[in-house]
Biopython code that builds the backbone (N, CA, C, O; Angstrom):
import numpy as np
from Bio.PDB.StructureBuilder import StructureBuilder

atoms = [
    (1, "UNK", "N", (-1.064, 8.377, -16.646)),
    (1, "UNK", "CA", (-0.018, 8.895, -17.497)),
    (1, "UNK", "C", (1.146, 9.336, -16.605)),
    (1, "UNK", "O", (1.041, 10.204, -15.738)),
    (2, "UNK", "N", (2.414, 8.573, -16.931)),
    (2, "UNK", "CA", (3.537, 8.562, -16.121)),
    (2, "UNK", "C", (4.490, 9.259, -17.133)),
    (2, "UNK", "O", (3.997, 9.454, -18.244)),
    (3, "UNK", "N", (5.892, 9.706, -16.919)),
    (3, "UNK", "CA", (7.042, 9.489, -17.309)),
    (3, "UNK", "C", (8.512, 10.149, -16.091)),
    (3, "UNK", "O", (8.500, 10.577, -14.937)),
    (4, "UNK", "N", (9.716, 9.901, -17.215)),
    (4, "UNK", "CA", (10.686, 10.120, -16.385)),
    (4, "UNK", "C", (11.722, 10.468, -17.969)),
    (4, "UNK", "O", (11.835, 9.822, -19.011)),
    (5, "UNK", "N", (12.299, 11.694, -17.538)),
    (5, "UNK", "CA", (13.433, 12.421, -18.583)),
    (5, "UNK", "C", (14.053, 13.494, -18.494)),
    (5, "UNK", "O", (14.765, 13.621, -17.498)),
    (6, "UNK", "N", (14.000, 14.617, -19.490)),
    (6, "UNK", "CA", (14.504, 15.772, -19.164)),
    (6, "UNK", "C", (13.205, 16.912, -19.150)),
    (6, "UNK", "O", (12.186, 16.858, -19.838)),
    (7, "UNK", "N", (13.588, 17.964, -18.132)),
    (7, "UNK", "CA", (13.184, 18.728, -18.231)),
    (7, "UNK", "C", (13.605, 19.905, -18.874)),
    (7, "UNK", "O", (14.775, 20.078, -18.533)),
    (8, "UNK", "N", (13.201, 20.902, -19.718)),
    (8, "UNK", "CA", (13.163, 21.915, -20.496)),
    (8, "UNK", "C", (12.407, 22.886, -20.843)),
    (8, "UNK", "O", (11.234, 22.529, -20.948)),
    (9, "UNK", "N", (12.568, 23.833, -21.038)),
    (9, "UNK", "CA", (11.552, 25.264, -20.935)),
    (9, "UNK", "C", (11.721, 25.784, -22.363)),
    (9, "UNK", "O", (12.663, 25.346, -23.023)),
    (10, "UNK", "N", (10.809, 26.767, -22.942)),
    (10, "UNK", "CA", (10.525, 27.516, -24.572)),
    (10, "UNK", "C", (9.635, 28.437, -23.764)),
    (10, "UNK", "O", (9.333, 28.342, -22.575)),
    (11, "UNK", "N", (9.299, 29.294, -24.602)),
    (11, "UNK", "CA", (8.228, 30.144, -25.066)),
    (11, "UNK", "C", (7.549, 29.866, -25.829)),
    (11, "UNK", "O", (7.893, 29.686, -26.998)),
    (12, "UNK", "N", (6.031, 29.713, -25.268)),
    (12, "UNK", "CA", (4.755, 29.034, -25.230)),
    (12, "UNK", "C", (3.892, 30.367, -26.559)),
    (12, "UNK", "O", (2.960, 30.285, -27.359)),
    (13, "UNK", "N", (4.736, 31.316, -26.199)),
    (13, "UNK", "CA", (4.217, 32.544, -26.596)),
    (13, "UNK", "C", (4.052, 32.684, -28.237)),
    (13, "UNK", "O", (3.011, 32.950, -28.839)),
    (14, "UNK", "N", (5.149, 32.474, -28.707)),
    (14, "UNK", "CA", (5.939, 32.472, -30.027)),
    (14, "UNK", "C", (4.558, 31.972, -31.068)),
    (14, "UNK", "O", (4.661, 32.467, -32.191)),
    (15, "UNK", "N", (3.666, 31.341, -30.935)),
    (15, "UNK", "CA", (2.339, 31.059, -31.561)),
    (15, "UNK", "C", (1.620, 30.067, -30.659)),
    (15, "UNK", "O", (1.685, 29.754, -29.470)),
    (16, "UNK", "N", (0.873, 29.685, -31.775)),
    (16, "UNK", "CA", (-0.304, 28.710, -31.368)),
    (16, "UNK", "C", (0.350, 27.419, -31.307)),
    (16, "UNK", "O", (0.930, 26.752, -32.164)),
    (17, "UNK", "N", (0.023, 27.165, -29.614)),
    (17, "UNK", "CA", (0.674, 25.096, -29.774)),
    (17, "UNK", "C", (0.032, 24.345, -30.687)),
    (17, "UNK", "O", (-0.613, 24.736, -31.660)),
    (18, "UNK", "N", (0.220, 23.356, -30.361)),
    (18, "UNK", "CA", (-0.477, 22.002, -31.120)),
    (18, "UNK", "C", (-2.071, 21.666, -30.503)),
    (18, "UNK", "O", (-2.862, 20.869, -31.008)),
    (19, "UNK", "N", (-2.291, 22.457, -29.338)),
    (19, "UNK", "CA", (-3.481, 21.685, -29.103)),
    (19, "UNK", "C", (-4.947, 22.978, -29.576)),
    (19, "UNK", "O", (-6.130, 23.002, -29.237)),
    (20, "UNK", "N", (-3.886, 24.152, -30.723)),
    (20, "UNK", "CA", (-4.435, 24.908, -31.201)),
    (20, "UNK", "C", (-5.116, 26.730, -30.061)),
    (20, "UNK", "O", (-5.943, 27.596, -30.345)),
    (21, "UNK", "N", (-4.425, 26.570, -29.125)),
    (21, "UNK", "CA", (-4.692, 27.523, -28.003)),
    (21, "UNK", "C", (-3.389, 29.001, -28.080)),
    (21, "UNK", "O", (-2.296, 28.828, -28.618)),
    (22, "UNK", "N", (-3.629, 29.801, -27.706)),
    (22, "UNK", "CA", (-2.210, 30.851, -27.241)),
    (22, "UNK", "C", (-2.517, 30.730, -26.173)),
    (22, "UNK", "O", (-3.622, 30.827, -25.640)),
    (23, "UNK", "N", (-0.802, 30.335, -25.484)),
    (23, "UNK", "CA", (-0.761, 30.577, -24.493)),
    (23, "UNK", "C", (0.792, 31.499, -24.274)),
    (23, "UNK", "O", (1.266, 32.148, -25.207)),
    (24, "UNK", "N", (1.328, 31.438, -23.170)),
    (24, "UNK", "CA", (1.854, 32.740, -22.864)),
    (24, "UNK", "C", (3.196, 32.087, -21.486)),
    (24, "UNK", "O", (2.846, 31.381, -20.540)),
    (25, "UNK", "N", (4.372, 32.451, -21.675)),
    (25, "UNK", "CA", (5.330, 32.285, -20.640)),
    (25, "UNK", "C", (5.150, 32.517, -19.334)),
    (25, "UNK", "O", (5.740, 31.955, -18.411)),
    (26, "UNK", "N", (4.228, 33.453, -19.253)),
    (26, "UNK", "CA", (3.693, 34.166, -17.600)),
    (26, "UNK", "C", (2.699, 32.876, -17.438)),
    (26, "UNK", "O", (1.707, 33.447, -16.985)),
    (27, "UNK", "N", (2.384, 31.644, -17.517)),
    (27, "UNK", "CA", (1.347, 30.671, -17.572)),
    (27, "UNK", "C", (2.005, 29.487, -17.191)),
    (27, "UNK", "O", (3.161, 29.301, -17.572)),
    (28, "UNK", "N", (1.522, 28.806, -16.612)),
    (28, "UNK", "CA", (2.067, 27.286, -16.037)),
    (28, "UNK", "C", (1.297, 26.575, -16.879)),
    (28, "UNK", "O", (0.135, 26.276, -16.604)),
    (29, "UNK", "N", (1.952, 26.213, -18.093)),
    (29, "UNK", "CA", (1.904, 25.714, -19.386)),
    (29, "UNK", "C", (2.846, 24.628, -19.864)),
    (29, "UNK", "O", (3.999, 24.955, -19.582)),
    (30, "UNK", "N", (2.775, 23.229, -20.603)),
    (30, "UNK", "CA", (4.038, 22.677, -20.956)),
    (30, "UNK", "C", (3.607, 22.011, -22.456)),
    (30, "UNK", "O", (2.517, 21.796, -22.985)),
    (31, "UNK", "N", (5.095, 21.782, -22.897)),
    (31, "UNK", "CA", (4.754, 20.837, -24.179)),
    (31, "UNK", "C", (5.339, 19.111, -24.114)),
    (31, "UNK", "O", (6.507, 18.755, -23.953)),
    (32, "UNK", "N", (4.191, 18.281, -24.285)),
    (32, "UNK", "CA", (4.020, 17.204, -23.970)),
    (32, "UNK", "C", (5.330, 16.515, -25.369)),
    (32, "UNK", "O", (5.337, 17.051, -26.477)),
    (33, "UNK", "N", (6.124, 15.549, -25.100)),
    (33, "UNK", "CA", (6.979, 14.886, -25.842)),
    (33, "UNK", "C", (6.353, 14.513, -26.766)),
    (33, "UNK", "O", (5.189, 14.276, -26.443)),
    (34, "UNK", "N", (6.676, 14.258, -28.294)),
    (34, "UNK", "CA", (6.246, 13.856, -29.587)),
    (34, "UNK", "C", (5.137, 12.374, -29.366)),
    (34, "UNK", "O", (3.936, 12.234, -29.598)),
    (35, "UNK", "N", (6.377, 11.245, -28.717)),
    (35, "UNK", "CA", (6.030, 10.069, -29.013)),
    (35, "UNK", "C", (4.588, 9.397, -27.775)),
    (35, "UNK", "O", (3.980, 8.341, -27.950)),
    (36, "UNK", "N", (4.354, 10.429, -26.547)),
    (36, "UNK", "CA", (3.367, 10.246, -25.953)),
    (36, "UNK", "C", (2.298, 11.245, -26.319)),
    (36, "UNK", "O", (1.086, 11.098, -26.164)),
    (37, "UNK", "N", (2.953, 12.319, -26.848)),
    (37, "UNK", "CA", (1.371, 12.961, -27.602)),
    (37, "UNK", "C", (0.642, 12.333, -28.869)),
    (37, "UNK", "O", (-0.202, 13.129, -29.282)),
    (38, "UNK", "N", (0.690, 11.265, -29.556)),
    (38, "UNK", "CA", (0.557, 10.286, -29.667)),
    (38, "UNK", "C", (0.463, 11.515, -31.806)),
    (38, "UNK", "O", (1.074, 12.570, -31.980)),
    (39, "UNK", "N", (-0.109, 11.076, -32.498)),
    (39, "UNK", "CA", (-0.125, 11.623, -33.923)),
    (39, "UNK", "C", (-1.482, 11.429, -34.461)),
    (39, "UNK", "O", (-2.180, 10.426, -34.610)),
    (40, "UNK", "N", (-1.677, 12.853, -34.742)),
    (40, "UNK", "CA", (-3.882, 13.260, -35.184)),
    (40, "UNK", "C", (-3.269, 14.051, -36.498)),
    (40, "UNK", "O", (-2.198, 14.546, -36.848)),
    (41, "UNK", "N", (-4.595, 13.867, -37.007)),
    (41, "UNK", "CA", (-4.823, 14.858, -38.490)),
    (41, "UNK", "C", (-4.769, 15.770, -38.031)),
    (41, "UNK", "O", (-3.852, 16.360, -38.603)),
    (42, "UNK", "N", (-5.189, 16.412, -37.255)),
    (42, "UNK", "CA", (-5.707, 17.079, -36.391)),
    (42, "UNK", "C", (-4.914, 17.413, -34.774)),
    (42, "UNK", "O", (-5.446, 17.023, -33.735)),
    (43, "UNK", "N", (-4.005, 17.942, -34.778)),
    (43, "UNK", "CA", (-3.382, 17.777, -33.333)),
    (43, "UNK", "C", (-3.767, 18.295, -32.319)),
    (43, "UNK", "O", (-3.124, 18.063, -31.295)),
    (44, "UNK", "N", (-4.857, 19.108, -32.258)),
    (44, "UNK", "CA", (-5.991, 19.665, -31.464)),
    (44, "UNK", "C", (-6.732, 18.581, -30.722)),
    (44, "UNK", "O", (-7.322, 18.741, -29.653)),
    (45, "UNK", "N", (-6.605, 17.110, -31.621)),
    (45, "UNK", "CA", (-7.750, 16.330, -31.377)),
    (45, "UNK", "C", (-6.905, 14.985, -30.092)),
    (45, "UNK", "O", (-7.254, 13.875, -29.690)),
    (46, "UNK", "N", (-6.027, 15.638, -29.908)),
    (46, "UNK", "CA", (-5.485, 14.192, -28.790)),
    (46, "UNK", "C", (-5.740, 14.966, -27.352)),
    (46, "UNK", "O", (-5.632, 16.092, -26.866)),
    (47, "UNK", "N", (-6.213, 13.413, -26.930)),
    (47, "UNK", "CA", (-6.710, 13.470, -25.746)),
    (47, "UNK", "C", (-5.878, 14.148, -24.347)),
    (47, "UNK", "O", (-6.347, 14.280, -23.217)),
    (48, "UNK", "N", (-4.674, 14.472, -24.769)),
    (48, "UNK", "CA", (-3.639, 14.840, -23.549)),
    (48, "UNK", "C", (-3.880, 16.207, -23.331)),
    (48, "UNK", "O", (-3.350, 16.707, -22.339)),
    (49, "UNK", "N", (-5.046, 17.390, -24.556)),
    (49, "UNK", "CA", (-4.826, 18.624, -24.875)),
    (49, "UNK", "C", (-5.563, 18.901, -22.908)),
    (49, "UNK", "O", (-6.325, 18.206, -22.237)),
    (50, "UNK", "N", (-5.115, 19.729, -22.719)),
    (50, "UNK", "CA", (-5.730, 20.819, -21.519)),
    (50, "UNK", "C", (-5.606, 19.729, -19.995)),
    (50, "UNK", "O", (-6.215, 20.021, -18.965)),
    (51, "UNK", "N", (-4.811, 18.614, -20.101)),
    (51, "UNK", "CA", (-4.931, 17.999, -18.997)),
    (51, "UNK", "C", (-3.552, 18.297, -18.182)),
    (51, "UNK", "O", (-2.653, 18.747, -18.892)),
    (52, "UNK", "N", (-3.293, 18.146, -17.028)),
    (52, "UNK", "CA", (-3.009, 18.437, -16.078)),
    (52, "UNK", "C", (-2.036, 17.401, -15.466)),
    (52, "UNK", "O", (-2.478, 16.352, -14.998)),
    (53, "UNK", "N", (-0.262, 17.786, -15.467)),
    (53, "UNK", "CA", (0.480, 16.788, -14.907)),
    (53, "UNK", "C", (1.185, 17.621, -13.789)),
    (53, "UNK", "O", (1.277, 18.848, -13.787)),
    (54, "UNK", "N", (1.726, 16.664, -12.723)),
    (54, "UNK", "CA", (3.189, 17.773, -11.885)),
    (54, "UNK", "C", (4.084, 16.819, -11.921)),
    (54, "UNK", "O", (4.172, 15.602, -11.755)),
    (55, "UNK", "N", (4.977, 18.096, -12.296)),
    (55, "UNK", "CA", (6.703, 17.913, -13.056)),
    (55, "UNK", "C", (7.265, 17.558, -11.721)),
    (55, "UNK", "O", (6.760, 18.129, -10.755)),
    (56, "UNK", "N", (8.123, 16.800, -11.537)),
    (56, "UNK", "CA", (9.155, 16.835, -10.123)),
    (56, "UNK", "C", (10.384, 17.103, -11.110)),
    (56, "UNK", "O", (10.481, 16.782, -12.295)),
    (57, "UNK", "N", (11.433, 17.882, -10.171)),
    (57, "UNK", "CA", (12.865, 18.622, -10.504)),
    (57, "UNK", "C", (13.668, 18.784, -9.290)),
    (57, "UNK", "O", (13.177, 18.769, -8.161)),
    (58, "UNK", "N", (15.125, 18.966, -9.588)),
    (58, "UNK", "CA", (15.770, 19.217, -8.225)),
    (58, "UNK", "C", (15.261, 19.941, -7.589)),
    (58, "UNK", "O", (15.657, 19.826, -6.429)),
    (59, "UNK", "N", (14.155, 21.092, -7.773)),
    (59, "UNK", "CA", (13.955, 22.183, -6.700)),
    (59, "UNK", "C", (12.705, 22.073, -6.102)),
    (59, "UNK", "O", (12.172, 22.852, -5.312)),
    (60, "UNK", "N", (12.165, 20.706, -6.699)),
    (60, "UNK", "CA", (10.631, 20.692, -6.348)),
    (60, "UNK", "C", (9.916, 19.867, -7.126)),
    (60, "UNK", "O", (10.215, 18.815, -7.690)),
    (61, "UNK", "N", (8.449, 20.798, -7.051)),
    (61, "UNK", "CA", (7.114, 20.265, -7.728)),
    (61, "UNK", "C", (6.584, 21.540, -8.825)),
    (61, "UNK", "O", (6.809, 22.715, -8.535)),
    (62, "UNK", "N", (6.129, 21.299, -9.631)),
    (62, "UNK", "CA", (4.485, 22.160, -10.482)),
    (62, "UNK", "C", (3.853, 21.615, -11.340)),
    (62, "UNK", "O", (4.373, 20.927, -12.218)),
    (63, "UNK", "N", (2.462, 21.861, -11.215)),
    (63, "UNK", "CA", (1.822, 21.715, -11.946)),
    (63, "UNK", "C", (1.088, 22.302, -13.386)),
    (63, "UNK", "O", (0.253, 23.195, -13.533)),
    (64, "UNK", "N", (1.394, 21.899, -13.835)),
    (64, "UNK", "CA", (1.584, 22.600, -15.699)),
    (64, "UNK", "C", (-0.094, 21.827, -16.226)),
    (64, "UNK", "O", (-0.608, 20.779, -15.837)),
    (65, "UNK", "N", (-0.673, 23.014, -17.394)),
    (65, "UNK", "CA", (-1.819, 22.374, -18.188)),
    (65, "UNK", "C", (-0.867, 22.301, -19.704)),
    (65, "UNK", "O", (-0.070, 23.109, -20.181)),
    (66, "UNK", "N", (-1.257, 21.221, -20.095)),
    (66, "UNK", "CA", (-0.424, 20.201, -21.527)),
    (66, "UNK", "C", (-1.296, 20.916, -22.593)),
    (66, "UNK", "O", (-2.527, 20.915, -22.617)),
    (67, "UNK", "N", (-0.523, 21.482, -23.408)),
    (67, "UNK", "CA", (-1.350, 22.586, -24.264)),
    (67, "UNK", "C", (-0.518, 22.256, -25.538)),
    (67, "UNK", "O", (-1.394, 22.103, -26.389)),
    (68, "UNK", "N", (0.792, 22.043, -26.198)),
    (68, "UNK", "CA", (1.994, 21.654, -26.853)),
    (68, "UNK", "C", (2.469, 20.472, -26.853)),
    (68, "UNK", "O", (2.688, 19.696, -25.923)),
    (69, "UNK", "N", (2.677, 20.347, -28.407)),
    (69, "UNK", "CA", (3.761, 18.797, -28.294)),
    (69, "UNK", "C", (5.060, 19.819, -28.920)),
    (69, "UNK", "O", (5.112, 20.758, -29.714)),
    (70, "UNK", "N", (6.121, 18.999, -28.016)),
    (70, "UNK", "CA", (7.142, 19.028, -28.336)),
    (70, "UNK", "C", (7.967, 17.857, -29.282)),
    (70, "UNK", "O", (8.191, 16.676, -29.021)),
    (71, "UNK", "N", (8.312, 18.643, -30.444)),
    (71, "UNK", "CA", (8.503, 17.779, -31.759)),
    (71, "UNK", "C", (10.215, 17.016, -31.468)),
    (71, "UNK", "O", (10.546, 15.903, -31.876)),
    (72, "UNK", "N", (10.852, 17.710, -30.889)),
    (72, "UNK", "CA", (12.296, 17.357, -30.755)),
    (72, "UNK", "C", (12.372, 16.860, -29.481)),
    (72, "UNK", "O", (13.354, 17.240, -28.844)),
    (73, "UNK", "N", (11.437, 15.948, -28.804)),
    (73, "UNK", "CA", (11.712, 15.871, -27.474)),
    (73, "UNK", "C", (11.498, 14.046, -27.478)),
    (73, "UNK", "O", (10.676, 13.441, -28.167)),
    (74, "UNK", "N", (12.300, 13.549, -26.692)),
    (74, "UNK", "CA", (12.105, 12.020, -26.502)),
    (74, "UNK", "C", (11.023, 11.798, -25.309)),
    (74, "UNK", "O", (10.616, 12.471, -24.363)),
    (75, "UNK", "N", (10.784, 10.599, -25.805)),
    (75, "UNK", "CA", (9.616, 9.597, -24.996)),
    (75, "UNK", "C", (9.988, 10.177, -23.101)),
    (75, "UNK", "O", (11.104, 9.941, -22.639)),
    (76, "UNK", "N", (9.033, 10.820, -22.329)),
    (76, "UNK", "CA", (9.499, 11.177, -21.249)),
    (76, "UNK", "C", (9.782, 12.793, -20.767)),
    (76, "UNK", "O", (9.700, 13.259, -19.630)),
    (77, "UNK", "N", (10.142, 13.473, -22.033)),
    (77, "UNK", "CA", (10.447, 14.735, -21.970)),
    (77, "UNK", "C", (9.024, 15.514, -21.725)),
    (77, "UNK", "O", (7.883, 15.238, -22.096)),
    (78, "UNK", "N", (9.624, 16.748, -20.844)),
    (78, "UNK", "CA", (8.499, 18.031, -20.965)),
    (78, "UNK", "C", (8.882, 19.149, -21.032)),
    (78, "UNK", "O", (9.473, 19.569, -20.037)),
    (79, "UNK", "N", (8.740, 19.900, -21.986)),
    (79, "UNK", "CA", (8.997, 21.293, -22.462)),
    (79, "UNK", "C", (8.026, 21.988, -21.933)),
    (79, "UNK", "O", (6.855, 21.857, -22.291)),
    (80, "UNK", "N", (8.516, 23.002, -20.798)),
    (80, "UNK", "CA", (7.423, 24.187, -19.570)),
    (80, "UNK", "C", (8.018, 25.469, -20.190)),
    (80, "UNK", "O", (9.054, 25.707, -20.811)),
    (81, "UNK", "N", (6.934, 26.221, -19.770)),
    (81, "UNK", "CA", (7.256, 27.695, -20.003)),
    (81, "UNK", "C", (8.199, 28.032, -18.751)),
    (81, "UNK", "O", (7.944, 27.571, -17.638)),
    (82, "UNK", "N", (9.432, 28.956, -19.020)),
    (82, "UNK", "CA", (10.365, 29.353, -18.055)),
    (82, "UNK", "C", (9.607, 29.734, -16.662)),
    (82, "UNK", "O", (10.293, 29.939, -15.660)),
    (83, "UNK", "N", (8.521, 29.805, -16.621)),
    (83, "UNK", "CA", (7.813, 30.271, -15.055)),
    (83, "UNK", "C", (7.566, 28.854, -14.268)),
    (83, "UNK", "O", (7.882, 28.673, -13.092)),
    (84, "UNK", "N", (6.838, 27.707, -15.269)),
    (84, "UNK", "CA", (6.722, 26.823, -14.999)),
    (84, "UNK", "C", (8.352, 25.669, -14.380)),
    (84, "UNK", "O", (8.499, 24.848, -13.475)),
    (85, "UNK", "N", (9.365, 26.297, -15.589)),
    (85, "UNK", "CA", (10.775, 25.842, -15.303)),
    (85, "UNK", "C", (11.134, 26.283, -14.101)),
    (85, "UNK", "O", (11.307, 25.484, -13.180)),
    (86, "UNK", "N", (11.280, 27.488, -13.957)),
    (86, "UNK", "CA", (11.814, 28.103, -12.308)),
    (86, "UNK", "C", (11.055, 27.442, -11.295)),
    (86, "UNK", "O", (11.441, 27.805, -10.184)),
    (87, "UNK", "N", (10.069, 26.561, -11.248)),
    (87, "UNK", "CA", (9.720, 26.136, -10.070)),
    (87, "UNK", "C", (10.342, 24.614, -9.725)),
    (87, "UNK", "O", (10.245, 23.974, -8.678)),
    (88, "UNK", "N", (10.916, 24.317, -10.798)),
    (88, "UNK", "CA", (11.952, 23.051, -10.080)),
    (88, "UNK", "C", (13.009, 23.064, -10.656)),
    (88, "UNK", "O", (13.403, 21.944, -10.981)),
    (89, "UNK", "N", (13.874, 24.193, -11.018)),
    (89, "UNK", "CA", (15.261, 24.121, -11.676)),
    (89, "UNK", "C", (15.453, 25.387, -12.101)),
    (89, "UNK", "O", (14.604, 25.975, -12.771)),
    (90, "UNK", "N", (16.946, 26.086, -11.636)),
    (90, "UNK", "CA", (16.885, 27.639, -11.902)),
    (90, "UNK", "C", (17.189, 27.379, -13.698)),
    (90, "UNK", "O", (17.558, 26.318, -14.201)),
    (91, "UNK", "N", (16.978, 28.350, -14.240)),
    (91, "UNK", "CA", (16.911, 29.047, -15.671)),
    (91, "UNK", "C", (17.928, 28.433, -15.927)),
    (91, "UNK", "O", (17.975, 27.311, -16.431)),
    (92, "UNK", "N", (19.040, 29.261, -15.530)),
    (92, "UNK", "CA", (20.762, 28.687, -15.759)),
    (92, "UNK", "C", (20.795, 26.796, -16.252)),
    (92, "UNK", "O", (21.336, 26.436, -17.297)),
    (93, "UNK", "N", (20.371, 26.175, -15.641)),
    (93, "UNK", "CA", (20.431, 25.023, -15.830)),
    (93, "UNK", "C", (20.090, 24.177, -17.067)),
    (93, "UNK", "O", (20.686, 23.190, -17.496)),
    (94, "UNK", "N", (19.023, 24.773, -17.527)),
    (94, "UNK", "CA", (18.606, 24.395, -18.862)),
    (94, "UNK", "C", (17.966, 23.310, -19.341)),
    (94, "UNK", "O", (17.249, 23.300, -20.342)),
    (95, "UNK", "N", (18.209, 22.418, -18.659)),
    (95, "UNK", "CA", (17.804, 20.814, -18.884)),
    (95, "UNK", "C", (18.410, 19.743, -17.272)),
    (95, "UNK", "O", (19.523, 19.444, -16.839)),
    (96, "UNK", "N", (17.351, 19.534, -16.937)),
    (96, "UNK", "CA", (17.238, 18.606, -15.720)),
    (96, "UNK", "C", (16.592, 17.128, -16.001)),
    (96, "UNK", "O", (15.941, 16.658, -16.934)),
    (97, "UNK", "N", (17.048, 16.648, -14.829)),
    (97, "UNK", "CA", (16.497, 15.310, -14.758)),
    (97, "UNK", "C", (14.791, 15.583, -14.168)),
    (97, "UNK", "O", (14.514, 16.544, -13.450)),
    (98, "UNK", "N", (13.741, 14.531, -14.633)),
    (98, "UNK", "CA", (12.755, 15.132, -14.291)),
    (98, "UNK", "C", (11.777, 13.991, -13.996)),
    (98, "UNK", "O", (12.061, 13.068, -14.759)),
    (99, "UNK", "N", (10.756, 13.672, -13.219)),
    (99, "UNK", "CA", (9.756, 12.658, -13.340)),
    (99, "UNK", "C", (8.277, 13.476, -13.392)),
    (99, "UNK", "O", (8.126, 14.642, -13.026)),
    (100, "UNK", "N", (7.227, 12.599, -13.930)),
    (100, "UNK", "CA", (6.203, 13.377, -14.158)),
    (100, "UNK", "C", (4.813, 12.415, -13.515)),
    (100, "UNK", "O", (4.850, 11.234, -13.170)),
    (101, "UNK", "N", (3.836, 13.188, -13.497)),
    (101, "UNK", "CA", (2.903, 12.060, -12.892)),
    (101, "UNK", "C", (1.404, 13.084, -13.567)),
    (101, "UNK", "O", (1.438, 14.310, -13.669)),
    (102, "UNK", "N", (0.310, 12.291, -13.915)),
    (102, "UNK", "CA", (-1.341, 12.897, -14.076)),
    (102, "UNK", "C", (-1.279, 13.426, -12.531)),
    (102, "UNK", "O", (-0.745, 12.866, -11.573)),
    (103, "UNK", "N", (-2.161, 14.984, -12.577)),
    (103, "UNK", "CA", (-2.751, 15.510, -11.471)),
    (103, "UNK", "C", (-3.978, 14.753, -11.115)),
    (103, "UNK", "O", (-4.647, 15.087, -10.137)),
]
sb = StructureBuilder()
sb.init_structure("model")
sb.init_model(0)
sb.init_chain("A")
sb.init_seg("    ")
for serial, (resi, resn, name, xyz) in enumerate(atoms, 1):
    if name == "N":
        sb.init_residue(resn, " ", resi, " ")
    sb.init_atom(name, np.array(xyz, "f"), 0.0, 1.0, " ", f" {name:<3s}", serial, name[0])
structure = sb.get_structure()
């Protein structure tokens, strides 16, 4: 599991993701793009829930567990919690260029 897009940060906090878990902004956490989290009765039930990618960004590397789909996000995108964001792109920035790769 590859991609390449933007990077973007939320609060993970605000409820329960899609893969049915709380998780929390203080957490290296992300939400996986609509069209590769693929569509379940059940969105708990896709295989991407709790697995493990690292984001590349202008400032670097991290590694995030895929807990969220992100509904407004194109093929490629990953929505990180701002802790997860600060490790390859300051806050200010908002949206970066980004490539992604399976841990």
């Amino acid at each position: 599991m590859t991609g390449k897009g933007d990077g973007t940060y939320y609060d993970p906090g605000v409820g329960i993701g899609s893969c049915g878990w709380q998780n929390y902004d203080s957490e290296f956490v992300a939400a996986l793009n609509a069209p590769q989290y693929g569509k379940f009765a059940n969105p708990g039930d896709s295989p991407i829930c709790g697995k493990c990618i690292k984001v590349t960004g202008p400032k670097g590397s991290v590694k995030v567990k895929l807990v969220d789909k992100c509904p407004i996000c194109k093929r490629g995108d990953i929505d990180m919690s701002s802790k997860a964001f600060e490790k390859i792109a300051d806050l200010d920035d908002g949206r970066v260029k980004i490539t992604w790769e399976g841990c």
